[in-house]
MARMI-798255 format. One record per residue: x, y, z of N, C-alpha, C in turn; chain. Coordinates in nm, 4 decimals. Example, Ala and Ser with C-alpha at 12.3 -4.5 7.8 and 13.67 -1.06 7.14 Angstrom:
<atoms>
+----------+----------+----------+----------+----------+----------+----------+----------+----------+------+
|      nxx |      nyy |      nzz |     caxx |     cayy |     cazz |      cxx |      cyy |      czz | unit |
+----------+----------+----------+----------+----------+----------+----------+----------+----------+------+
|   1.3190 |  -0.5690 |   0.7800 |   1.2300 |  -0.4500 |   0.7800 |   1.3200 |  -0.3300 |   0.7800 |    A |
|   1.2850 |  -0.2250 |   0.7080 |   1.3670 |  -0.1060 |   0.7140 |   1.2900 |   0.0030 |   0.7870 |    A |
+----------+----------+----------+----------+----------+----------+----------+----------+----------+------+
</atoms>
This chain:
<atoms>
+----------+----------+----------+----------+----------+----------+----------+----------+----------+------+
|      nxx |      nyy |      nzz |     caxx |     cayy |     cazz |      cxx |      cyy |      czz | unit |
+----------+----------+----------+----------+----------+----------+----------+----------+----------+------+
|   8.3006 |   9.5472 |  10.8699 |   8.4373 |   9.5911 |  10.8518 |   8.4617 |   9.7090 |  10.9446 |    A |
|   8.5979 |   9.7009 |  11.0020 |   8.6037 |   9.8371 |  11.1213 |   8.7826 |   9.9356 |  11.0360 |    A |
|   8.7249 |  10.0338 |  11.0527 |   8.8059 |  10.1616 |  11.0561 |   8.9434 |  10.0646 |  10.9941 |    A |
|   9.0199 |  10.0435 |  11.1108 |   9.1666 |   9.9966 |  11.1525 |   9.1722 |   9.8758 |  11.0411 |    A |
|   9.0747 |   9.7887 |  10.9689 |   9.0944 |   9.7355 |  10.8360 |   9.1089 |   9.7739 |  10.7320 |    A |
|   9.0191 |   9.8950 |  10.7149 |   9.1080 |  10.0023 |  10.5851 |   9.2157 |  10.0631 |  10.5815 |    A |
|   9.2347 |  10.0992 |  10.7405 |   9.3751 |  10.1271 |  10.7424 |   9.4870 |  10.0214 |  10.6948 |    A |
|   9.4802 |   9.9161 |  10.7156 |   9.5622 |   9.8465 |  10.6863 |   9.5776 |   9.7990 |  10.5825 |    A |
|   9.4721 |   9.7734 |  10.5406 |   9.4352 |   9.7712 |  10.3685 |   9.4632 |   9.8517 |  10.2920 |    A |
|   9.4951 |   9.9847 |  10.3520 |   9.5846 |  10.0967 |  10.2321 |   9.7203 |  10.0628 |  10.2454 |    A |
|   9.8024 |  10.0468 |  10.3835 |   9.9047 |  10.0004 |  10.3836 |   9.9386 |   9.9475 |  10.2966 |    A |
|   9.9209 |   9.8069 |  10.3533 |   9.9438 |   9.6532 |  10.2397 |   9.9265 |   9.6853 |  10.0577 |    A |
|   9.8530 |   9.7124 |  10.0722 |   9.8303 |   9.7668 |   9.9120 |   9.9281 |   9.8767 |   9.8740 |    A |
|   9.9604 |   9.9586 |   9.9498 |  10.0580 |  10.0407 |   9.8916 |  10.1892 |  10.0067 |   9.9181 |    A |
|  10.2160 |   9.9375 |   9.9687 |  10.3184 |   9.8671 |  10.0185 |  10.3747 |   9.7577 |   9.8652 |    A |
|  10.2742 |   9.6900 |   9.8473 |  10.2457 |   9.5880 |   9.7373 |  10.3086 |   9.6132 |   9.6051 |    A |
|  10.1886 |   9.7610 |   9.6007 |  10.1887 |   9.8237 |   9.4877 |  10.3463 |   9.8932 |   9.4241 |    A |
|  10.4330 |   9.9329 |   9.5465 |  10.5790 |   9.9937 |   9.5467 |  10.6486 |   9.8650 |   9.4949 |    A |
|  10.6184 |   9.7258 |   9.5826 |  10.7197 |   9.6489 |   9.5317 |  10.7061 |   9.5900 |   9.4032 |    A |
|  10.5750 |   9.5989 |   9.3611 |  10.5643 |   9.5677 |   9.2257 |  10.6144 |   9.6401 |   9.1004 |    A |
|  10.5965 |   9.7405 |   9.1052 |  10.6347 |   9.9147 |   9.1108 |  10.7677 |   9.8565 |   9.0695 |    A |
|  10.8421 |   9.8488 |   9.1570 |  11.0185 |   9.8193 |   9.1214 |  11.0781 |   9.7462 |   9.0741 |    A |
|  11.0100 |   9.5828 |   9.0849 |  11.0223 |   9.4785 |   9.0552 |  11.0203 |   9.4407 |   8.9232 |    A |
|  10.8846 |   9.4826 |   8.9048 |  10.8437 |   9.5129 |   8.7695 |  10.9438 |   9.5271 |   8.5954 |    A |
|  10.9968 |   9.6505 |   8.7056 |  11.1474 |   9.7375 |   8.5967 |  11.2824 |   9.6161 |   8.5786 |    A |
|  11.2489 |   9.5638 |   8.7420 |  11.4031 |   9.4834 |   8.7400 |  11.3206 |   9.3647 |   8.6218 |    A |
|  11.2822 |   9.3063 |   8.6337 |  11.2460 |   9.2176 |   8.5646 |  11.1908 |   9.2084 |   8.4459 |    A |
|  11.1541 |   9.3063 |   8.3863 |  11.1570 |   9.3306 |   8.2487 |  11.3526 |   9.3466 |   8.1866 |    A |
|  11.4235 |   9.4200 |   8.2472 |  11.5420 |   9.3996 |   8.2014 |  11.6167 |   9.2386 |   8.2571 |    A |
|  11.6206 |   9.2015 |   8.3369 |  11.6748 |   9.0917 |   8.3705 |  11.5596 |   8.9987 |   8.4931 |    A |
|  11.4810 |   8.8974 |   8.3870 |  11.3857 |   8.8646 |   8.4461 |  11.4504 |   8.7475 |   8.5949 |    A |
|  11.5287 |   8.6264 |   8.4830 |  11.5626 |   8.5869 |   8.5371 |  11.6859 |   8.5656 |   8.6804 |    A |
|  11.7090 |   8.7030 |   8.6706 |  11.7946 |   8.7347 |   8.8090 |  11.7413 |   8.6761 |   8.9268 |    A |
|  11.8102 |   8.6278 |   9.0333 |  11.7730 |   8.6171 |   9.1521 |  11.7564 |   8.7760 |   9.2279 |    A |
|  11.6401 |   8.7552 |   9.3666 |  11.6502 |   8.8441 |   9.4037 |  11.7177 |   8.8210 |   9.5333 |    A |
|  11.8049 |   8.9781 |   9.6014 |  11.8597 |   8.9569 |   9.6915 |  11.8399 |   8.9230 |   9.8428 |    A |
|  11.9201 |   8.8318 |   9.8946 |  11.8601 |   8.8038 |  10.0081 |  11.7693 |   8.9176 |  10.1118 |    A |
|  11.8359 |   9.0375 |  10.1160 |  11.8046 |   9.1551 |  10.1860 |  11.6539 |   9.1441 |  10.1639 |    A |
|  11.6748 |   9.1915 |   9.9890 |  11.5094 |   9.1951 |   9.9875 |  11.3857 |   9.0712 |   9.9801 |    A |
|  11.4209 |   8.9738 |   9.9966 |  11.3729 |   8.8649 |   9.9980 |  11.3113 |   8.8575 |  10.1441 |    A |
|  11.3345 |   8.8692 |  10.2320 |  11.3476 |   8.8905 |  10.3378 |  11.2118 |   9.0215 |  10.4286 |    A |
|  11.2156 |   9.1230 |  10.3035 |  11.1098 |   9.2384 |  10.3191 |  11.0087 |   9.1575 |  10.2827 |    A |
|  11.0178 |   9.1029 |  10.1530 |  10.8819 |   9.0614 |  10.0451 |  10.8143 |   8.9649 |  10.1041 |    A |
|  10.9362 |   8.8715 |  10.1895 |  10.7900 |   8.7783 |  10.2674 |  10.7643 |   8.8347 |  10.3752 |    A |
|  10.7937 |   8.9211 |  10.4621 |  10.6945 |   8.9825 |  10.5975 |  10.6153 |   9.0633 |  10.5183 |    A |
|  10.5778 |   9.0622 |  10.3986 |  10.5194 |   9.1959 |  10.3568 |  10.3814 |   9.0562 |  10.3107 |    A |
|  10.4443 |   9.0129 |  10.2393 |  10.3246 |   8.8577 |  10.2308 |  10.2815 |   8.7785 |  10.3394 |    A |
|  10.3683 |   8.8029 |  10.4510 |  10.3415 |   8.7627 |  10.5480 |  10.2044 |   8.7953 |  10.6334 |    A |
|  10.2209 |   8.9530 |  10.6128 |  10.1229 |   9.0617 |  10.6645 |   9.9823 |   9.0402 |  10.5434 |    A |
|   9.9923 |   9.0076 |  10.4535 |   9.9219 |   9.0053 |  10.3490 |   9.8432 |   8.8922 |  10.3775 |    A |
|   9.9058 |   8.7850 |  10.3599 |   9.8439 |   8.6444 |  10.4405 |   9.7322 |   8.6563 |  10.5332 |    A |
|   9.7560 |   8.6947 |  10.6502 |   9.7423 |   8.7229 |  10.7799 |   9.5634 |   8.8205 |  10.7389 |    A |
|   9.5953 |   8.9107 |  10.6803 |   9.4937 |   9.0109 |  10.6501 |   9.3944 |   8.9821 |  10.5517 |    A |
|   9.4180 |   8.9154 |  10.4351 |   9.3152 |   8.8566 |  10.3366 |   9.2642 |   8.6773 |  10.3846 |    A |
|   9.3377 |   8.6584 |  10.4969 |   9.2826 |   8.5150 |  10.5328 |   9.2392 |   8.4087 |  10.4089 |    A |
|   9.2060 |   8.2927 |  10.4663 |   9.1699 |   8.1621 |  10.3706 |   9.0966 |   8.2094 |  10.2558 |    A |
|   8.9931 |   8.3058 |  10.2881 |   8.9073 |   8.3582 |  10.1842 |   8.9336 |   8.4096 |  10.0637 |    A |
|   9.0407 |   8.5302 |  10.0896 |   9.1030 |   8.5870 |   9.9435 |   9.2461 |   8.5642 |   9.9262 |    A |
|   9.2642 |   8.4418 |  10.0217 |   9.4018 |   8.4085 |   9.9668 |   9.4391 |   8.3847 |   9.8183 |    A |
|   9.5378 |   8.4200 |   9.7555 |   9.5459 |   8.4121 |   9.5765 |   9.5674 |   8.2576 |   9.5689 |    A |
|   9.6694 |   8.2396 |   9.6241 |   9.7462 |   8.0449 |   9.5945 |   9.7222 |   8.0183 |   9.7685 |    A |
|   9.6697 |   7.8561 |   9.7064 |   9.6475 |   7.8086 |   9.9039 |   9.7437 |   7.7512 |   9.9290 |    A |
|   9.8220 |   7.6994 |   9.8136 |   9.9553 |   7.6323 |   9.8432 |  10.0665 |   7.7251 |   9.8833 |    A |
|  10.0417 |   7.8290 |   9.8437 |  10.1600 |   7.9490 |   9.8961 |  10.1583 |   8.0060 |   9.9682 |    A |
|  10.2873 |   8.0546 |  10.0573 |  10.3208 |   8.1007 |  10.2321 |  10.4045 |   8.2451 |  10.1884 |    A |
|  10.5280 |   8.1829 |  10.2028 |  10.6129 |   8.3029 |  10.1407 |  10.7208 |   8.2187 |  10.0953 |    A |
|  10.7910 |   8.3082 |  10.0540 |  10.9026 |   8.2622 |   9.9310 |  11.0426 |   8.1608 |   9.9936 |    A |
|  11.0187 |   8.0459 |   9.9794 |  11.1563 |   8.0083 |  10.0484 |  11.2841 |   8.0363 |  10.0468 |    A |
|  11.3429 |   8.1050 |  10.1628 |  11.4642 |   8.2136 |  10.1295 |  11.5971 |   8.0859 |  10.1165 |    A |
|  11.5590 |   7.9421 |  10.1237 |  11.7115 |   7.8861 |  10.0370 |  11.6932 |   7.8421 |   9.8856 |    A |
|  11.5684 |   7.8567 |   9.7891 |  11.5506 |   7.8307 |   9.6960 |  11.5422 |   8.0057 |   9.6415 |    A |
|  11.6223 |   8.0717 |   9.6829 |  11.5563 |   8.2448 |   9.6027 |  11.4917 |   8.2761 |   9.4512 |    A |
|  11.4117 |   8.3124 |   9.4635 |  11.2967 |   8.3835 |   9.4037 |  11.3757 |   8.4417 |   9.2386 |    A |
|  11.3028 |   8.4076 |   9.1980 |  11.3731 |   8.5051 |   9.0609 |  11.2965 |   8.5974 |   9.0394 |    A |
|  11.3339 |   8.7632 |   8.9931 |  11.2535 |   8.9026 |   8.9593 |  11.1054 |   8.8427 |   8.9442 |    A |
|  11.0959 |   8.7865 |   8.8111 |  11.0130 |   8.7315 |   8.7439 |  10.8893 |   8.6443 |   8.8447 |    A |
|  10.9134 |   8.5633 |   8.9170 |  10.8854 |   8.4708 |   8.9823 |  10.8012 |   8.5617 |   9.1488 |    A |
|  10.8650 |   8.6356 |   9.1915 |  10.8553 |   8.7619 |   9.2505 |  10.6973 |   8.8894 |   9.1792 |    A |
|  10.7465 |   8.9059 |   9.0638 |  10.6094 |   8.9908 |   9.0130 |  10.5104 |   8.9216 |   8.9928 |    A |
|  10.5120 |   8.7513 |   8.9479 |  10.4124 |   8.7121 |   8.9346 |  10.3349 |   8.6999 |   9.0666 |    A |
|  10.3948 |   8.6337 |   9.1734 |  10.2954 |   8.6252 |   9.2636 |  10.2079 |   8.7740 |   9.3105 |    A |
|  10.3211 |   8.8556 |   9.3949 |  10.2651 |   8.9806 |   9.4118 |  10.1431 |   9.0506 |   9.3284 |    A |
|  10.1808 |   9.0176 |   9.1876 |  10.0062 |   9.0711 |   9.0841 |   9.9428 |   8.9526 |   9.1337 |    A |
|   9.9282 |   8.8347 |   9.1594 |   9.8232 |   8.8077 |   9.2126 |   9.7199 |   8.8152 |   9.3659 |    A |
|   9.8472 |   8.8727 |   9.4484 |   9.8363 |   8.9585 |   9.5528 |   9.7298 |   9.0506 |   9.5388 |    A |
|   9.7962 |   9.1674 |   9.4688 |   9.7144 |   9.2599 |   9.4426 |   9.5747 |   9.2510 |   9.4343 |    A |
|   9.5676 |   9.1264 |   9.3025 |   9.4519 |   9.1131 |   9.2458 |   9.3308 |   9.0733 |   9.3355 |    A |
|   9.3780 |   9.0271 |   9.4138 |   9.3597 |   8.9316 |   9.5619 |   9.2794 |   9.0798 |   9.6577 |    A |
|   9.3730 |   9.1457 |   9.6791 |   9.2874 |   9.2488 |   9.7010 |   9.2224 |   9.3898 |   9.7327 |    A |
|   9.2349 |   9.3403 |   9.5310 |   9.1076 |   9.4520 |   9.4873 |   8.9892 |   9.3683 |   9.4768 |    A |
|   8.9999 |   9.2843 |   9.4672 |   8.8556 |   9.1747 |   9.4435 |   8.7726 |   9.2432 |   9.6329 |    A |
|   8.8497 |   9.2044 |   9.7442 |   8.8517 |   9.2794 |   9.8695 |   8.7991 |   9.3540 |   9.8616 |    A |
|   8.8322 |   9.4644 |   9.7563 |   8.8162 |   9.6115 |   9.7798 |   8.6435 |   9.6320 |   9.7750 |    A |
|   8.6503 |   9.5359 |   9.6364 |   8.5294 |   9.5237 |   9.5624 |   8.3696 |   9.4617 |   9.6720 |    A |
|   8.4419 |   9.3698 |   9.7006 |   8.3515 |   9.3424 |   9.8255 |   8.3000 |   9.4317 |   9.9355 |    A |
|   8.3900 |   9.5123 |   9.9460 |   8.3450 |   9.6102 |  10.1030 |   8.3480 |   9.7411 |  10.0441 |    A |
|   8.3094 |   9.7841 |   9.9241 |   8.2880 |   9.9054 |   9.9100 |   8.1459 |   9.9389 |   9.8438 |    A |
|   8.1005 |  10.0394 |   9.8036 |   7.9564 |  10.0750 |   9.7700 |   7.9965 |  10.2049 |   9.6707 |    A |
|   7.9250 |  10.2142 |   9.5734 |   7.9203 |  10.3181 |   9.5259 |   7.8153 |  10.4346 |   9.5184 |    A |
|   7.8424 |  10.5644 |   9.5753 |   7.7149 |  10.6323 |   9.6513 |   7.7469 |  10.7554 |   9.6020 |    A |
|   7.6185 |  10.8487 |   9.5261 |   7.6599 |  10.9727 |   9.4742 |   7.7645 |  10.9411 |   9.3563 |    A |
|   7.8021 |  10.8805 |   9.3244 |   7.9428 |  10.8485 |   9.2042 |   8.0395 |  10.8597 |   9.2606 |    A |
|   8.0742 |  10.8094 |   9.3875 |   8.2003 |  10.7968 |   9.4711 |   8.1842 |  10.6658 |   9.4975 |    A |
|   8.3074 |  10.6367 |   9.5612 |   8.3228 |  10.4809 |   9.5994 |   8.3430 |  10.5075 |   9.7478 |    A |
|   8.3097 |  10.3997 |   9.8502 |   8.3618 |  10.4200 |   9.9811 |   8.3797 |  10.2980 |  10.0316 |    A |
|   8.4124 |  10.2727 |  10.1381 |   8.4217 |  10.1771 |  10.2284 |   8.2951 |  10.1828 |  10.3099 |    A |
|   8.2578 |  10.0511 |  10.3514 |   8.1191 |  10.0298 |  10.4302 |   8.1928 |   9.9664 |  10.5581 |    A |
|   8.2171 |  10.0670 |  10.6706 |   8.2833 |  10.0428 |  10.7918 |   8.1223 |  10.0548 |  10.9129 |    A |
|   8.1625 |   9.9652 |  11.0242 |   8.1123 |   9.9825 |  11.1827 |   8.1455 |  10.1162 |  11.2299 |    A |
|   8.0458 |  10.2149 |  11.2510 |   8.0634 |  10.3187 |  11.3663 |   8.1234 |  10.2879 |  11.4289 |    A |
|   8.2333 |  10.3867 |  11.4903 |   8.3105 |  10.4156 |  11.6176 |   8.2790 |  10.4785 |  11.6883 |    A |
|   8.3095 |  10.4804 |  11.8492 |   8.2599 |  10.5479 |  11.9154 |   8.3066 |  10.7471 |  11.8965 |    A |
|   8.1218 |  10.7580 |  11.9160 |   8.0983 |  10.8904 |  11.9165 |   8.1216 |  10.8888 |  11.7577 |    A |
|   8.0976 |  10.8250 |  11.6431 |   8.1198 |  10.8485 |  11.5236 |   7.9561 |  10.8715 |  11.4560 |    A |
|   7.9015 |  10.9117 |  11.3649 |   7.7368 |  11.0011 |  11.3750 |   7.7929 |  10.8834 |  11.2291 |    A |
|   7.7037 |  10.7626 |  11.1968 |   7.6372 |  10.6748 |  11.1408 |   7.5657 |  10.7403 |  10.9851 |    A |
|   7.5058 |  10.6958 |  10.9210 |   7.4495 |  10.7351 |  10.7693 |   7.2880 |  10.6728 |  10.8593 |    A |
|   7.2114 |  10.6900 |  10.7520 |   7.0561 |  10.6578 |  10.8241 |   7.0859 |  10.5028 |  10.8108 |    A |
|   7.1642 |  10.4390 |  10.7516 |   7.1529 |  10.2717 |  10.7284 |   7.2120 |  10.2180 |  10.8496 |    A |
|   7.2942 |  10.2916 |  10.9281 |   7.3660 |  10.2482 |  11.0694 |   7.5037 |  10.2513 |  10.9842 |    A |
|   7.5416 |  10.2408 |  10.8849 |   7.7056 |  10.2172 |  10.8444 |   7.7467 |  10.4034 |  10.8349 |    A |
|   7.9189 |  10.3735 |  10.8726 |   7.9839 |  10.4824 |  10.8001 |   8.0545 |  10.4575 |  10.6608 |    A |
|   8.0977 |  10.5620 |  10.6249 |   8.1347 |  10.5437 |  10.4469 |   8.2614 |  10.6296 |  10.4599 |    A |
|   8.3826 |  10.5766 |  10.4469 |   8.5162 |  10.5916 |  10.3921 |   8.5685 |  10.6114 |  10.2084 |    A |
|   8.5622 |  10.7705 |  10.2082 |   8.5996 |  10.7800 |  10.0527 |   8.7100 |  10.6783 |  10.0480 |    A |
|   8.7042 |  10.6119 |   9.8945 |   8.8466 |  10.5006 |   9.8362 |   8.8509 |  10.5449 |   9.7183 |    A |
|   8.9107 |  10.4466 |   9.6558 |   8.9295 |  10.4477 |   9.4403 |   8.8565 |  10.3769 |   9.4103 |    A |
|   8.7391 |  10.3458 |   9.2684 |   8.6995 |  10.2677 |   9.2420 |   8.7729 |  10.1653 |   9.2344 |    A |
|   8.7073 |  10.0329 |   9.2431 |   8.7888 |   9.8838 |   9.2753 |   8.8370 |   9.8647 |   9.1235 |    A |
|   8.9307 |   9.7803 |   9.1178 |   9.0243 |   9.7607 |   8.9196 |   8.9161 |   9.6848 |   8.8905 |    A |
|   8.9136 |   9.7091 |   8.7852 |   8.8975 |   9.5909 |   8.6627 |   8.7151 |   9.5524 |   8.7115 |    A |
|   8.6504 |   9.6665 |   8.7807 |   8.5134 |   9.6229 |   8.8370 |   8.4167 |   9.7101 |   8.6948 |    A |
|   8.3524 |   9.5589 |   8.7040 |   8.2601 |   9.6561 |   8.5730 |   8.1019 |   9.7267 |   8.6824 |    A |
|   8.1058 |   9.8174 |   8.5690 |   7.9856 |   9.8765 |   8.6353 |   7.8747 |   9.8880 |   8.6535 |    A |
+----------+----------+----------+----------+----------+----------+----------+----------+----------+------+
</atoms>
């Protein structure tokens, strides 16, 4: 795993995490609402990017791309996928991290001029991964 994948992996995840975050609210009060084209529109380049980054491997649904913007999405329909997004990856997280000293990190490739651990890897503080037993 290199540097510029965790970076992006905080992105996406926080990115995720906001729209779920909002979605969430709308759809507990009015599940079945459609959502608006505008934002319909964010949510799949955002799955789009998501796609792209968790590949065949931790894809959640293999049948699913992004949301077809002439059939729109209902709130409801919207939070479900995205939590499985998520879930998608922290499982990720879980895979490429280590727990060392009682911290969690990322197990990244040296960069240049970057000074290595004695194992050859560097270690990126993170959060422990969800729902990981210990």
């Amino acid at each position: 795993m290199e540097r510029t994948e965790v970076d992006v992996f905080e992105k996406l995840v926080g990115q995720l995490m906001s729209l779920y975050d909002e979605l969430a609210i709308l759809s507990r009060k009015r599940p079945n609402d459609a959502v608006s084209t505008f934002k319909l529109r964010f949510i799949n380049n955002l799955v789009s990017q998501a796609n792209q980054f968790l590949g065949e491997d931790y894809m959640p649904l293999a049948d699913f791309e992004v949301f077809n913007e002439d059939d729109v999405p209902q709130n409801s329909d919207v939070v479900f996928i995205v939590s499985q997004y998520l879930q998608c990856f922290e499982k990720y997280r879980a895979d490429n991290t280590v727990k060392r000293f009682d911290h969690w990190y990322w197990v990244v490739d040296p960069e240049h001029g970057e000074e290595p651990a004695s194992d050859g890897n560097v270690y990126i503080p993170t959060v422990r991964p969800k729902r990981l037993r210990e």
